[in-house]
N, C-alpha and C positions, 0 to 999 in steps of 0.2 A: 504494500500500500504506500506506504513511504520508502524512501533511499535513505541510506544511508548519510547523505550527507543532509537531508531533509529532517531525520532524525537529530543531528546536530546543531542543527541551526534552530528546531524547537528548542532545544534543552539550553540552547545559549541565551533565548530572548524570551525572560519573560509575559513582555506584551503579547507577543503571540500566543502564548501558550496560554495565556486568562481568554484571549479570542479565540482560539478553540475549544475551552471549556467551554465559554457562555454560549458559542456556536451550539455545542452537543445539550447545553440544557433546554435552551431554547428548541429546536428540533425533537428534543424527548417531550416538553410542554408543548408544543405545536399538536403533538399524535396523541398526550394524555388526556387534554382536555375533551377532545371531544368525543374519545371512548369512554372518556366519566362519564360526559352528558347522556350517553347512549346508556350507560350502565342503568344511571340516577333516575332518568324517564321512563327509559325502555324505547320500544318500536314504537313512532309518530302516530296517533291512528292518521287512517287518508280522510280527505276533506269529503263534503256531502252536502248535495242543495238538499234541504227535505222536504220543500215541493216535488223532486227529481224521484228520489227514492220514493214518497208515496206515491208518483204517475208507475213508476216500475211495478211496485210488488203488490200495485190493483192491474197494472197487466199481465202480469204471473197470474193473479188467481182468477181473472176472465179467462184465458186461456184455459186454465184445468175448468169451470163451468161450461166453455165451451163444450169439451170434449165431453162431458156428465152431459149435459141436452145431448149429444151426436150418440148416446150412449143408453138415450130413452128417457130421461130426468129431467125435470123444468127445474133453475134454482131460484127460489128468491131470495134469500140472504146475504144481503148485499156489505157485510161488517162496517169494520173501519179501521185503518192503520191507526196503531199505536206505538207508544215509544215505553222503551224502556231505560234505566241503566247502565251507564259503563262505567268502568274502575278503571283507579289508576293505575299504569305500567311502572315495571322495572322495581327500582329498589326502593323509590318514595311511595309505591305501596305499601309497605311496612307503615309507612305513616300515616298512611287513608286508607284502613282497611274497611271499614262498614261506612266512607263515603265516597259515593259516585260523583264523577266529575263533572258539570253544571253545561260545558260546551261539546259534550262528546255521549251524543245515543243510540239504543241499539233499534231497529224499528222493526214490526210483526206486525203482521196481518191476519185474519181469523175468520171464515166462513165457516157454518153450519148448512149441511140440509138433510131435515126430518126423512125418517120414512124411505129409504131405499133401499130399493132390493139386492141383493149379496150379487146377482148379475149383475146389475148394473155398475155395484161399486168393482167387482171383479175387470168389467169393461172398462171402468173408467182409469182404474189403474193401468189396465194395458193401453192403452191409446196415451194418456200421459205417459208412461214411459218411453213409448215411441217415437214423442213430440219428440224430448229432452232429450232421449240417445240421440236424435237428427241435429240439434241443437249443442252438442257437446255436455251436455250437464252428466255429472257423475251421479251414478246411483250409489249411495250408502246403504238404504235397507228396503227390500221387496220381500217382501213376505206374506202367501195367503195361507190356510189352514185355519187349524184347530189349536188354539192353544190354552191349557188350565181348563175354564168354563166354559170358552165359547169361541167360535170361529170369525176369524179374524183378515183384514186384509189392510195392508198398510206398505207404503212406498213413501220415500226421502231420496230427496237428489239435492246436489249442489251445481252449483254454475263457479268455475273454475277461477274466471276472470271477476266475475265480481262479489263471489261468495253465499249469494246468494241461494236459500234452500227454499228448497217446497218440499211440502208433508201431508201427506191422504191418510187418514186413518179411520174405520170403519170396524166395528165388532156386530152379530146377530144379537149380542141383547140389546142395545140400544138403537141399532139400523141407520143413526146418525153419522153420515159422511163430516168430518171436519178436516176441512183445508188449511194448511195453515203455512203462509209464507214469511220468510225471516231475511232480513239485512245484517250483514254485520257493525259492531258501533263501528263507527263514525264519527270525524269532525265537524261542526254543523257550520255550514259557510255564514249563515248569518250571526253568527254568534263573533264571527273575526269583524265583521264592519262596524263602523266607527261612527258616533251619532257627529256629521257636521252640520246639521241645522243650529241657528245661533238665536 
């Protein structure tokens, strides 16, 4: 790395040799500081219009209604996006455990419909998972049967890119289809802007 006479000429001058040192401390605090930040936060959550995301996961769950009518089913339960909860990352969670952070939520959406028959929710499964394999969404869990008490039909997928999941779940004792679509939290973009009205 150095020569030999490179080596002699530090060890002669100590000005150079404090501007090497502070060179290397500076350069170790250049790369420290911001793998603290990264430690102390954690992972940024990504930003979120929450007009945006409610227009998205009321077209998630028109889609899976769609496919419940194509499937023999009329729905009327039209829900409503909600928001939930998010906590803080990395290691200043330790310091806000049981509180959620005031500009970063998570959003779910929730249909019902009464009264359907195990075909149809059996169909409506298959055709939504159709859509979503065409679509790229990962399937987590499909599962029809019998399970404990009562037979059961249920499917989960996620969307890769934006996280987003949908969830069908349907048992014979209660015959109620529940839809249900989830966002991951989020940074709420309105929460970054800035009142300049005077």
């Amino acid at each position: 790395m150095f020569s030999a006479r490179g080596v002699r000429l530090l060890s002669r001058r100590p000005a150079v040799r404090w501007a090497v040192a502070c060179l290397a401390v500076l350069t170790l605090l250049a790369l420290a500081v911001p793998a603290g930040r990264l430690a102390w936060h954690g992972t940024p959550y990504p930003s979120a219009d929450p007009q945006e995301v409610t227009r998205r996961l009321e077209a998630h769950a028109d889609r899976v209604y769609a496919h419940l009518s194509a499937a023999g089913h009329d729905a009327a339960d039209q829900g409503e996006v909600r928001t939930g909860p998010c906590y803080h990352r990395g290691l200043s969670s330790l310091l806000h455990v049981d509180s959620p952070r005031a500009d970063v939520r998570r959003f779910h959406h929730r249909r019902h419909v009464a009264e359907v028959p195990e075909a149809v929710a059996l169909d409506t499964r298959r055709r939504v998972r159709g859509h979503l394999a065409k679509q790229r969404w990962k399937v987590t869990r499909d599962f029809a049967g019998a399970r404990s008490q009562w037979r059961e039909v249920s499917l989960r997928a996620e969307d890769p890119d934006s996280g987003d999941a949908i969830e069908l779940d349907w048992n014979d004792d209660s015959t109620t289809l529940r839809v249900a679509v989830h966002a991951r939290c989020a940074r709420l973009v309105t929460a970054e802007r800035t009142d300049v009205s005077s």
